[in-house]
BALOBA-1460 file (C-alpha; in Angstrom, 3 decimals):
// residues 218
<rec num="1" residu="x" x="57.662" y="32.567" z="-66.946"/>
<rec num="2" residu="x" x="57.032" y="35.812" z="-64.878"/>
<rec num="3" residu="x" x="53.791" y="35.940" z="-65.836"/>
<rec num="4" residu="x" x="52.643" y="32.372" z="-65.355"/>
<rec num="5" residu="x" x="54.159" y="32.643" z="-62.432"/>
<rec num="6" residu="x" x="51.927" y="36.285" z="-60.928"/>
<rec num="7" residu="x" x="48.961" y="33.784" z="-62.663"/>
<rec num="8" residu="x" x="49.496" y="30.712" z="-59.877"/>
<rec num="9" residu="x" x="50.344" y="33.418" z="-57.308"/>
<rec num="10" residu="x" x="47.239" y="34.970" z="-57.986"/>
<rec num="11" residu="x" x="45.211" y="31.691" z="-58.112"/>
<rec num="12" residu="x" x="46.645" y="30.823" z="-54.554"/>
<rec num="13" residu="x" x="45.552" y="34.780" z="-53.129"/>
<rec num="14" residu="x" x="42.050" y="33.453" z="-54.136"/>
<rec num="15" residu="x" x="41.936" y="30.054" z="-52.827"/>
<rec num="16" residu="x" x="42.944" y="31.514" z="-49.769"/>
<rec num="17" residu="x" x="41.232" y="34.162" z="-49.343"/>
<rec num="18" residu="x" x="37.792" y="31.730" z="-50.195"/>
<rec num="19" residu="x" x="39.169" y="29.310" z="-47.290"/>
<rec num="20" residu="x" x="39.193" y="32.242" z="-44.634"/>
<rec num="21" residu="x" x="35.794" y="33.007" z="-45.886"/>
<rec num="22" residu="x" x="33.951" y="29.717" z="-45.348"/>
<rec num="23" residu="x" x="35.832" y="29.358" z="-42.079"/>
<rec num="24" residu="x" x="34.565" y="32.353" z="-40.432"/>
<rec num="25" residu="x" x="31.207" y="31.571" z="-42.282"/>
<rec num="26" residu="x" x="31.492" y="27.976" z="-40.268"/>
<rec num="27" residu="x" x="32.595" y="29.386" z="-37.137"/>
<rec num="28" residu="x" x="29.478" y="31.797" z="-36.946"/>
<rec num="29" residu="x" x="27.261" y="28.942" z="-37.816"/>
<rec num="30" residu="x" x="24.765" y="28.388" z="-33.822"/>
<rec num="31" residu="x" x="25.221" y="24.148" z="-33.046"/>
<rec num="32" residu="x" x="22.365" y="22.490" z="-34.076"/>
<rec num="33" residu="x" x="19.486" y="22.053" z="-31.754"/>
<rec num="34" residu="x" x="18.996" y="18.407" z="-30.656"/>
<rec num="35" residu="x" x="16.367" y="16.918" z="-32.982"/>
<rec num="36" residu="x" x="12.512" y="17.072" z="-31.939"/>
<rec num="37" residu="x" x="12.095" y="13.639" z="-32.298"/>
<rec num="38" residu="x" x="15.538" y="12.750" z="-29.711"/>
<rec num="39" residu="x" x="13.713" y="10.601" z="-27.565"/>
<rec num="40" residu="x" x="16.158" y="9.870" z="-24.778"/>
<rec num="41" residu="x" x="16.460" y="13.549" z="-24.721"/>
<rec num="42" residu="x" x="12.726" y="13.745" z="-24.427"/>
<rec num="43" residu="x" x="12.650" y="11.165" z="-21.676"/>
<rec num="44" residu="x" x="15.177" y="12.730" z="-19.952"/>
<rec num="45" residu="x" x="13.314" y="16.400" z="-19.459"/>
<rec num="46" residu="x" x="9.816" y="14.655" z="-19.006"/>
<rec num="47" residu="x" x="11.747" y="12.837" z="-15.838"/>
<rec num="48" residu="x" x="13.286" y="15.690" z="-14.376"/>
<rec num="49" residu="x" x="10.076" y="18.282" z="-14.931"/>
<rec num="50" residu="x" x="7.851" y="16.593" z="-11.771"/>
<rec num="51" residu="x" x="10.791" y="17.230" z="-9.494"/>
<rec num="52" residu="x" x="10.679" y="21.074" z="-9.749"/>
<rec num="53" residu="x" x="7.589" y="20.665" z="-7.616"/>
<rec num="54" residu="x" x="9.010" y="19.003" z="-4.394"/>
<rec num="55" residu="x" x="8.073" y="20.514" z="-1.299"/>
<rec num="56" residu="x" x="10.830" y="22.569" z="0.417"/>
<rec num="57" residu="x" x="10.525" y="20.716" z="3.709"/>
<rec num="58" residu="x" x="9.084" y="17.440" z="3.275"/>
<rec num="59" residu="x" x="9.320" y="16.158" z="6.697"/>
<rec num="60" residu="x" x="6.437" y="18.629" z="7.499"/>
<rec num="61" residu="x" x="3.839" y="16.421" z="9.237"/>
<rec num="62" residu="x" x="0.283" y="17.620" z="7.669"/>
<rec num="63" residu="x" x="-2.450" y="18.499" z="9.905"/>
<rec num="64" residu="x" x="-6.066" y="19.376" z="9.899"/>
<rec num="65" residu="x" x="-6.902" y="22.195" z="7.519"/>
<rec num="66" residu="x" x="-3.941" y="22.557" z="5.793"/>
<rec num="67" residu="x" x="-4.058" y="23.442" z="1.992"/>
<rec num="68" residu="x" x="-2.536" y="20.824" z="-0.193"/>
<rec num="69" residu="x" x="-1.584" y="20.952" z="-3.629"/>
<rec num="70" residu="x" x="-1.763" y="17.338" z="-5.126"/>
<rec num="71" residu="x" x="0.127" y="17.330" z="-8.743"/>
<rec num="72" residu="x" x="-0.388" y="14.020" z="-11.036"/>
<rec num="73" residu="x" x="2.165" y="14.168" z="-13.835"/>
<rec num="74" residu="x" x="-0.022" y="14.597" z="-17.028"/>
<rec num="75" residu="x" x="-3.282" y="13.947" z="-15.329"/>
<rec num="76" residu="x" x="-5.225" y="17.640" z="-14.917"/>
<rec num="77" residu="x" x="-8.391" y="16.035" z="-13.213"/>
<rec num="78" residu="x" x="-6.474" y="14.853" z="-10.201"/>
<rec num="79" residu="x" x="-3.981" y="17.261" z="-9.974"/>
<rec num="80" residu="x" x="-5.627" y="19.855" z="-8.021"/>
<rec num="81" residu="x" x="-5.591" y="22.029" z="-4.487"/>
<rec num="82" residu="x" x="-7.264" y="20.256" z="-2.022"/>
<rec num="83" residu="x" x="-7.996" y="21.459" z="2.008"/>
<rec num="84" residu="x" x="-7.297" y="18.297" z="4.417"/>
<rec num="85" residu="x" x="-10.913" y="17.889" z="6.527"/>
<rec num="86" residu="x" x="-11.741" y="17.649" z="10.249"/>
<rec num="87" residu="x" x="-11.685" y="14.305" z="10.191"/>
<rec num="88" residu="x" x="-7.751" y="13.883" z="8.798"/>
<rec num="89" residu="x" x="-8.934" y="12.931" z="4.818"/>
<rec num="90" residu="x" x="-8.963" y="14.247" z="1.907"/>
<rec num="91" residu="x" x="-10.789" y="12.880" z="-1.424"/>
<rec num="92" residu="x" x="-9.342" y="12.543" z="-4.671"/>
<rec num="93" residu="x" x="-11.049" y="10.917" z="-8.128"/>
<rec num="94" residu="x" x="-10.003" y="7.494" z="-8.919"/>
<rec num="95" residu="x" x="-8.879" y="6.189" z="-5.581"/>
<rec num="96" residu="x" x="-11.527" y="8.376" z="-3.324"/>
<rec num="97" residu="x" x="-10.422" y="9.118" z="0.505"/>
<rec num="98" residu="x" x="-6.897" y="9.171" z="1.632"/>
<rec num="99" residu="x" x="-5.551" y="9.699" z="5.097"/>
<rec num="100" residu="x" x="-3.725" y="13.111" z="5.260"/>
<rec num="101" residu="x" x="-3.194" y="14.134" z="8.909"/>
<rec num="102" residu="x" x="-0.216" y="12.257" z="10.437"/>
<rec num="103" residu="x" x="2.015" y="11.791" z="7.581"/>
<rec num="104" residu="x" x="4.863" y="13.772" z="5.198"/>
<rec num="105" residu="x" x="4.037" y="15.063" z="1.977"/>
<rec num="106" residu="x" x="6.112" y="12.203" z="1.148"/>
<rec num="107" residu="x" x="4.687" y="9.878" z="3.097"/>
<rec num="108" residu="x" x="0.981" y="10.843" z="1.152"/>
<rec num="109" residu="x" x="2.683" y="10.956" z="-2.681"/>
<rec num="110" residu="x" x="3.706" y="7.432" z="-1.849"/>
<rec num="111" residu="x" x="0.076" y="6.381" z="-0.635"/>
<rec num="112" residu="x" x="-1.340" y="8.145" z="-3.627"/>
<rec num="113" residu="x" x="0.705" y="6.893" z="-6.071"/>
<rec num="114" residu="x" x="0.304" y="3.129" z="-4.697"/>
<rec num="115" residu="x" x="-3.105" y="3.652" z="-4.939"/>
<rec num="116" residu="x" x="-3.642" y="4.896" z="-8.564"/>
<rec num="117" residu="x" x="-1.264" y="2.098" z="-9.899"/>
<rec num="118" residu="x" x="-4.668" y="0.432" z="-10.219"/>
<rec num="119" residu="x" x="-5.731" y="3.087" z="-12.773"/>
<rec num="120" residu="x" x="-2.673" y="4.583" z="-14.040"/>
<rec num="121" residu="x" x="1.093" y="3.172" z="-15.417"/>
<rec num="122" residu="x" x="3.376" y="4.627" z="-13.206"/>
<rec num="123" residu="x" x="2.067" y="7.202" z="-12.014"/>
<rec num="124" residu="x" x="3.825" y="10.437" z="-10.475"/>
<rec num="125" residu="x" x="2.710" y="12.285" z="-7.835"/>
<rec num="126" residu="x" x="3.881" y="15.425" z="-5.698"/>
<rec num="127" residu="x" x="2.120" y="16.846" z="-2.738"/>
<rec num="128" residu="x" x="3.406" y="20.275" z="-1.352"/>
<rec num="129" residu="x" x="1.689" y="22.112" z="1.766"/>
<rec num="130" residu="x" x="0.571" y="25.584" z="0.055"/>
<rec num="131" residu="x" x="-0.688" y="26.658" z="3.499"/>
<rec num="132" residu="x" x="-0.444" y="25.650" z="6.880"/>
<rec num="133" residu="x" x="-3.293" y="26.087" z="9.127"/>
<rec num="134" residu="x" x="-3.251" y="23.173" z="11.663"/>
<rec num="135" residu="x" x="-0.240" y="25.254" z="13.412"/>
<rec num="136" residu="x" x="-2.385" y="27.723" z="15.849"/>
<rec num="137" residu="x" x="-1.497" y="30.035" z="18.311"/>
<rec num="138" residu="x" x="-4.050" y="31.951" z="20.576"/>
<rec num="139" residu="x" x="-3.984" y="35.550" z="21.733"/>
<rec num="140" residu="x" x="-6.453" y="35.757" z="25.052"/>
<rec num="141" residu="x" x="-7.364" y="38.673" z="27.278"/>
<rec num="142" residu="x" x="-6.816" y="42.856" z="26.945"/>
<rec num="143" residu="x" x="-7.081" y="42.180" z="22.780"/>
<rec num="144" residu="x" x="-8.990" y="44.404" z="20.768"/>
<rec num="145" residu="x" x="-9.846" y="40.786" z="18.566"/>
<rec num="146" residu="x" x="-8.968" y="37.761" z="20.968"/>
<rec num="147" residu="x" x="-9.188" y="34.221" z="19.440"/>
<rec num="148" residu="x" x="-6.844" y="31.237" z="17.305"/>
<rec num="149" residu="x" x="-4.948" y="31.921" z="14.614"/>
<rec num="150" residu="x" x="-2.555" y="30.237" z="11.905"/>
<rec num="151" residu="x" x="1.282" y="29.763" z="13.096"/>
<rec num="152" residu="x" x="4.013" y="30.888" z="10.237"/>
<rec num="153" residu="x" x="7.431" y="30.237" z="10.707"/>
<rec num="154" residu="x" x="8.344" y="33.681" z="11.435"/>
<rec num="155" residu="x" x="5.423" y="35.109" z="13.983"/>
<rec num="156" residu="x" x="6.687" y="36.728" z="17.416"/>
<rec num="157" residu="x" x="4.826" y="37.448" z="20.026"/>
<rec num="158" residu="x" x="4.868" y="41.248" z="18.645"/>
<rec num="159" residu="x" x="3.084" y="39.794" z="15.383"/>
<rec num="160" residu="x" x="0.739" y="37.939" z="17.101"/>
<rec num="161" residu="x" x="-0.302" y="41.136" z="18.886"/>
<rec num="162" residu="x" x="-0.945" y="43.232" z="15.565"/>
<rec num="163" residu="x" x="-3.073" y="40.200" z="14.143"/>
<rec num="164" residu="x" x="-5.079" y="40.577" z="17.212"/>
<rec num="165" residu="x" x="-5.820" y="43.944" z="16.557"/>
<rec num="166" residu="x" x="-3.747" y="45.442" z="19.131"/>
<rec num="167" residu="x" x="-4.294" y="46.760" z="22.665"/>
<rec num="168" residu="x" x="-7.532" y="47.392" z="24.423"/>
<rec num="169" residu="x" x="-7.696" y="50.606" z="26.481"/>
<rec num="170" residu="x" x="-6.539" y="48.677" z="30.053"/>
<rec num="171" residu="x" x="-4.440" y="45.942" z="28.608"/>
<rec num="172" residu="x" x="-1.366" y="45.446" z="31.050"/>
<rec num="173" residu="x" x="0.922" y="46.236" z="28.901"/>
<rec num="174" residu="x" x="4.039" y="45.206" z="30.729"/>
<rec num="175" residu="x" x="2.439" y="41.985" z="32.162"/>
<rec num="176" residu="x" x="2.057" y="39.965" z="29.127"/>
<rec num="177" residu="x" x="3.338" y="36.500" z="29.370"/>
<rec num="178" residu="x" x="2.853" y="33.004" z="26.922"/>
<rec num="179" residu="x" x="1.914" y="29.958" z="28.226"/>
<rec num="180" residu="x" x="3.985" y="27.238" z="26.602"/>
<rec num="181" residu="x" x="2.972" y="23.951" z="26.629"/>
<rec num="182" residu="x" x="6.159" y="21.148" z="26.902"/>
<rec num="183" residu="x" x="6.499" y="17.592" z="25.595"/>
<rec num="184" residu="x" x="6.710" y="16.426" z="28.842"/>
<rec num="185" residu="x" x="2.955" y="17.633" z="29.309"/>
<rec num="186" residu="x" x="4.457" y="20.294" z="31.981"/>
<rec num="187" residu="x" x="3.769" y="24.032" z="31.553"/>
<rec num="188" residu="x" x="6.515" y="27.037" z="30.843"/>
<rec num="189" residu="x" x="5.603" y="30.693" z="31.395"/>
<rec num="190" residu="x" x="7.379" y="33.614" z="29.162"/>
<rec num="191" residu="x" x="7.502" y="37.023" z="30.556"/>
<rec num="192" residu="x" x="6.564" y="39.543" z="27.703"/>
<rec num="193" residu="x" x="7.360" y="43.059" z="28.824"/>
<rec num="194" residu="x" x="5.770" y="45.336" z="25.420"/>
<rec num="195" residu="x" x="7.142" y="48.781" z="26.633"/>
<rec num="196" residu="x" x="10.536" y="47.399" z="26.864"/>
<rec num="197" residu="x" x="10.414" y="45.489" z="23.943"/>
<rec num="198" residu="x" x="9.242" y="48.521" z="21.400"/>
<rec num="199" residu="x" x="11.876" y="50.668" z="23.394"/>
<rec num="200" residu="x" x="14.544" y="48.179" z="22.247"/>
<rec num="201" residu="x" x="15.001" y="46.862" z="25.702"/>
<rec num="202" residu="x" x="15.556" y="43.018" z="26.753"/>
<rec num="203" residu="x" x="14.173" y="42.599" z="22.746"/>
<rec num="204" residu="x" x="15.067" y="38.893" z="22.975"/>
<rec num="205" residu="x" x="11.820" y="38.437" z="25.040"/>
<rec num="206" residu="x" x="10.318" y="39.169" z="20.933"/>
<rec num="207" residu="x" x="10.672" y="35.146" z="20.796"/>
<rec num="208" residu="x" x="9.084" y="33.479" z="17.554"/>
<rec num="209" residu="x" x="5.877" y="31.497" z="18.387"/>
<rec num="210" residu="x" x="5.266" y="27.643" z="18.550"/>
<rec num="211" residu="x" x="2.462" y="25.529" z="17.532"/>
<rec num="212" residu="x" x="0.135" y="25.834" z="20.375"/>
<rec num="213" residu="x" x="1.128" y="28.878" z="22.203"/>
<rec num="214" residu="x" x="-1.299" y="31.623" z="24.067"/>
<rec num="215" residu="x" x="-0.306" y="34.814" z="24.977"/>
<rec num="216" residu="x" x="-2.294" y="36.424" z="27.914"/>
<rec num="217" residu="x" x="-2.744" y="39.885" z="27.856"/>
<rec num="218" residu="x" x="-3.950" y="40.816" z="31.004"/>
């Protein structure tokens, strides 16, 4: 009886120690991926890829000569980067000119899309502004290269100085001021002293440009 009984104990040692076994064995085991051929999974990422694309501010109204990128989900010959013309337009196969100037990027994925129903099911469209160049400001007078250039969100008046090259020998250094044109159609004039400025003095007069500006260096 001893003995049959060390036997059964024995029996049970190994049954349990087997059942630890595949447990841990289970427990290491990575989830399954979801199948290749899941297709609401499949529908689901193919929806949410175009939307990575937005553009960051799409109440942006395009202007002339800004650089557009023009994506059309799963089409690679109309998905391209495209410059808006002089005259507002842009041109794009299938559905040739298309207003730009004037509207959103919203505004023109709508107009695009609408338009290459005709041609394509559903199709999905995202514009983003890569570069905006229809946003000038102007740097006249004591300039080593006086002239127009392109407005970022982040250019002072200091900035615009260094794209202009700088100083010319006489410039009026102290005298600078930027004409500022309002909605109203009136006129404000900004005081720009440089010495004070690069001395850390009255800095605030450093103020960030707006479409349109033109700093006089006398």
């Amino acid at each position: 009886m001893v003995m049959k009984s060390r036997a059964d104990c024995l029996k049970s040692l190994v049954f349990l120690l087997i059942t630890l076994v595949a447990s841990s064995l289970w427990a290491q085991t990575p989830a399954a991926s979801p199948a290749s051929g899941d297709s609401s999974l499949s529908q689901t990422a193919t929806s949410l890829a175009p939307a990575a694309n937005k553009p960051n501010d799409p109440s942006y109204v395009i202007g002339n000569d800004d650089l557009l990128a023009i994506n059309v989900w799963k089409q690679p010959d109309i998905t391209r980067s495209i410059p808006v013309r002089s005259d507002g337009k842009i041109s794009l196969p299938l559905i040739g000119e298309v207003q730009a100037t004037g509207r959103t990027p919203l505004q023109l994925e709508q107009t695009i899309a609408t338009r290459l129903q005709t041609y394509i099911e559903n199709p999905e469209v995202t514009v983003m502004v890569q570069q905006i160049n229809s946003e000038k400001f102007n740097v006249l007078g004591q300039v080593t290269k006086p002239g127009s250039y392109p407005l970022t969100l982040a250019t002072t008046v200091l900035d615009a100085i260094a794209e202009a090259g700088g100083f010319r020998d006489f410039a009026k250094q102290k005298s600078i001021y930027i004409l500022r044109q309002n909605r109203n159609g009136s006129e404000t004039r900004i005081a720009f002293n440089y010495k004070d400025v690069i001395k850390g003095k009255d800095v605030a007069q450093n103020v960030r440009l707006r479409p349109g500006d033109t700093i006089i260096v006398p």
